[in-house]
C-alpha positions in Angstrom: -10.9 -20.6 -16.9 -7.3 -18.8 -16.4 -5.2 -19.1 -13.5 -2.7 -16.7 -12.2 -0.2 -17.7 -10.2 1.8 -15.0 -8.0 4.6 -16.6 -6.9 7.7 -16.1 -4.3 5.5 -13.9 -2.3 5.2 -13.3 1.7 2.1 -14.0 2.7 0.4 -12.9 5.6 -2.7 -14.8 5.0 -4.1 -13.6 9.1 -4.7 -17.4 10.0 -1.4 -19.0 10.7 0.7 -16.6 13.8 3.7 -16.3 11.4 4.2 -15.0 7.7 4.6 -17.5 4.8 8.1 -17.2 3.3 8.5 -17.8 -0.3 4.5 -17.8 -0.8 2.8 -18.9 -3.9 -0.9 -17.8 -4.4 -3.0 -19.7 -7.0 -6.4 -18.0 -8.1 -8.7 -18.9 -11.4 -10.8 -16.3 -13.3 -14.1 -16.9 -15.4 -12.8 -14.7 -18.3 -16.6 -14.9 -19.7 -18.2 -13.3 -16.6 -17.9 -10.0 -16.0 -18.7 -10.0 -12.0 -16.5 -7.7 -10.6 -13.8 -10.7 -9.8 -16.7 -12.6 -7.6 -16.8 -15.6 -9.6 -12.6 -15.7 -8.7 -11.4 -18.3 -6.7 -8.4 -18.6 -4.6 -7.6 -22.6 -5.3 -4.3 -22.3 -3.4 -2.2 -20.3 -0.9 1.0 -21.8 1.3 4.4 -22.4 0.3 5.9 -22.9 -3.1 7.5 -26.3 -2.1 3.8 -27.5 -0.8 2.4 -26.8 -4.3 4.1 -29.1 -6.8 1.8 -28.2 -9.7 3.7 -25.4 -10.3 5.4 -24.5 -13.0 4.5 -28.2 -14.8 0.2 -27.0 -15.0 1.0 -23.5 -16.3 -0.8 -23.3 -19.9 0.1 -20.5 -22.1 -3.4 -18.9 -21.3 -2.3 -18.3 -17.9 -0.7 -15.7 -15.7 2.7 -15.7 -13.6 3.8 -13.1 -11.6 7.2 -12.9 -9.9 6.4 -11.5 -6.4 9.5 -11.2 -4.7 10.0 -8.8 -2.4 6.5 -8.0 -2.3 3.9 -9.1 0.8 0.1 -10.2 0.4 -2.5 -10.1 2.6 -6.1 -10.1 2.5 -7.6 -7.0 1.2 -8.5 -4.4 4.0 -11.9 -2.9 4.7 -13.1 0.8 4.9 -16.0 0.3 7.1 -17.6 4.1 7.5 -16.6 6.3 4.6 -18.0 9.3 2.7 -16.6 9.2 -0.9 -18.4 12.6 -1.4 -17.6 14.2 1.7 -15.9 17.8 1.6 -13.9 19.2 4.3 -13.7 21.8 6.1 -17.5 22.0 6.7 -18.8 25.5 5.9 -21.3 27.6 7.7 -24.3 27.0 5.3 -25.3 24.2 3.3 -24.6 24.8 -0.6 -24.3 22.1 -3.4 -21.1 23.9 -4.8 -19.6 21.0 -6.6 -23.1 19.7 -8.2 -23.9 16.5 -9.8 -21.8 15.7 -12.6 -18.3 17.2 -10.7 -19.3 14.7 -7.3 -19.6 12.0 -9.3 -16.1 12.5 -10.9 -14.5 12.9 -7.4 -16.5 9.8 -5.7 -15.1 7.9 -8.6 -11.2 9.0 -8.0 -11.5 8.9 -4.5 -12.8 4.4 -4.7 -10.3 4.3 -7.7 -7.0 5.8 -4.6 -8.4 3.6 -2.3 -7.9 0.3 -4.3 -4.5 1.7 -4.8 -3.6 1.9 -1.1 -5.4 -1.7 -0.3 -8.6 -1.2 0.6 -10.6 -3.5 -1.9 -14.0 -3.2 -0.2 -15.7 0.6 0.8 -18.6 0.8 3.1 -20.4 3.5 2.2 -21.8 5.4 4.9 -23.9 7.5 2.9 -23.9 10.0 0.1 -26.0 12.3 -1.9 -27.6 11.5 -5.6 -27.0 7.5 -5.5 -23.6 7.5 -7.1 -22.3 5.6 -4.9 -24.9 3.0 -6.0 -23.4 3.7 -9.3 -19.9 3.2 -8.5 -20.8 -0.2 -6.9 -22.6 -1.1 -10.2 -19.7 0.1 -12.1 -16.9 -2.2 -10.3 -19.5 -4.6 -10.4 -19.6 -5.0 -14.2 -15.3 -4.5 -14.9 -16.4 -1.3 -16.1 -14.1 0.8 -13.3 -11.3 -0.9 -11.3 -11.4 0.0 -8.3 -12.6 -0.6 -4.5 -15.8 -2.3 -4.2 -18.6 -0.6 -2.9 -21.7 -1.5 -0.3 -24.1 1.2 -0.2 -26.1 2.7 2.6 -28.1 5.0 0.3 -28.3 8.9 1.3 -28.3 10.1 4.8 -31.6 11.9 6.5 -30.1 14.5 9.1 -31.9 17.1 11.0 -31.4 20.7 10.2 -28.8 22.2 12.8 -27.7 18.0 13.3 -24.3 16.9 12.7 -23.0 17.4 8.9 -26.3 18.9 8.3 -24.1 21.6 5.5 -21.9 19.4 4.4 -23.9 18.1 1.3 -23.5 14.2 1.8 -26.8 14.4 3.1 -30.4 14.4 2.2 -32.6 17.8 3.6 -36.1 17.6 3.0 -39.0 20.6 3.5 -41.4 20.8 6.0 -45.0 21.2 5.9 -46.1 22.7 9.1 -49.8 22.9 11.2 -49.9 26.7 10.6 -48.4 26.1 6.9 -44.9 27.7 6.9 -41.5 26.0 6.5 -39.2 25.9 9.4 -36.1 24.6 7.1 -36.4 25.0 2.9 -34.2 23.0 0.9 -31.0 25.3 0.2 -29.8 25.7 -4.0 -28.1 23.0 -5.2 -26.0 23.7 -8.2 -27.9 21.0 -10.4 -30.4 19.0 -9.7 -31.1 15.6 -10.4 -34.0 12.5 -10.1 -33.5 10.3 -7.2 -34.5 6.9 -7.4 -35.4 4.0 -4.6 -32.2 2.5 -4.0 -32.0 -0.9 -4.1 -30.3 -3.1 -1.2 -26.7 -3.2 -0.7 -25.2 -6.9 -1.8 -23.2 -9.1 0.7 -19.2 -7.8 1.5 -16.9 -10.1 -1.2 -14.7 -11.3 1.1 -11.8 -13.1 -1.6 -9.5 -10.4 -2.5 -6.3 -9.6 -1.4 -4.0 -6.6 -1.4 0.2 -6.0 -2.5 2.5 -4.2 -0.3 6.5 -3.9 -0.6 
């Protein structure tokens, strides 16, 4: 088990009504488990003078960081986004980017948001399951970046809101008299889609850096 220790931080840590000066932050890591960073715990937070373990338990296996002149505070939420989502929305509904290309930008786009804080994406729905993907991803320290909850893909009604925008899920018709009031519009590639499965509990122990 590794510790870091960020030290000479502010911390805002949303519980006490003032910032802690000349913070120190304590967290250990199961290097064995590759969880995504929810096996971490946060064994400390207050202020350096409260914490007299420090520097006298530091092991050469573990890591200090110097944060002065930087703040922390718990890691911020995204509670509705659309990691696929294309704006301006056109007049008709096309797949123009396809498959492969989406998942690229879904990728970048959770990879720029752990960047500017937000360590935990709700995913308010998305085409193909890659956002299940990307959650699975983080999940297993293969990707670093924001963690993702799932909704799965998004069933709108032809002429409903962001019905062509493709972050959506269309589906054909089978009428009385047998015709098709809506047919499924091309898509640029096409691709299986699977049950997805149910979206895990928000991690709630991370944190993010500002200065």
């Amino acid at each position: 088990m590794r510790k870091t220790y960020l030290i000479h931080a502010r911390i805002v840590d949303g519980v006490q009504d003032t910032a802690i000066e000349d913070g120190i932050l304590v967290f250990s890591t199961n290097l064995t488990a590759q969880k995504g960073g929810r096996d971490d715990k946060i064994t400390f937070v207050g202020k350096m003078e409260d914490y007299p373990g420090f520097p006298k338990e530091v092991t050469p296996a573990d890591v200090v960081v110097d944060m002065t002149g930087y703040t922390l505070t718990p890691g911020l939420f995204n509670v509705h986004a659309h990691l696929g989502l294309s704006m301006p929305y056109k007049a008709y509904r096309f797949d123009e980017m396809g498959v492969p290309y989406r998942s690229l930008l879904m990728m970048r786009r959770a990879c720029e948001a752990l960047n500017c804080g937000i360590t935990t994406i709700r995913s308010a729905g998305g085409p193909d399951d890659i956002d299940y993907a990307i959650r699975d991803a983080v999940d297993s320290e293969m990707l670093l970046a924001s963690r993702v909850v799932p909704c799965g893909a998004l069933n709108i009604a032809v002429g409903g809101h962001a019905w062509n925008n493709y972050i959506s899920t269309m589906y054909t018709v089978q009428t009385n008299s047998g015709q098709r009031p809506e047919q499924r519009l091309p898509r640029a590639h096409s691709s299986s889609r699977s049950a997805s499965p149910a979206a895990r509990p928000v991690p709630t122990k991370a944190w993010r850096i500002s200065r």
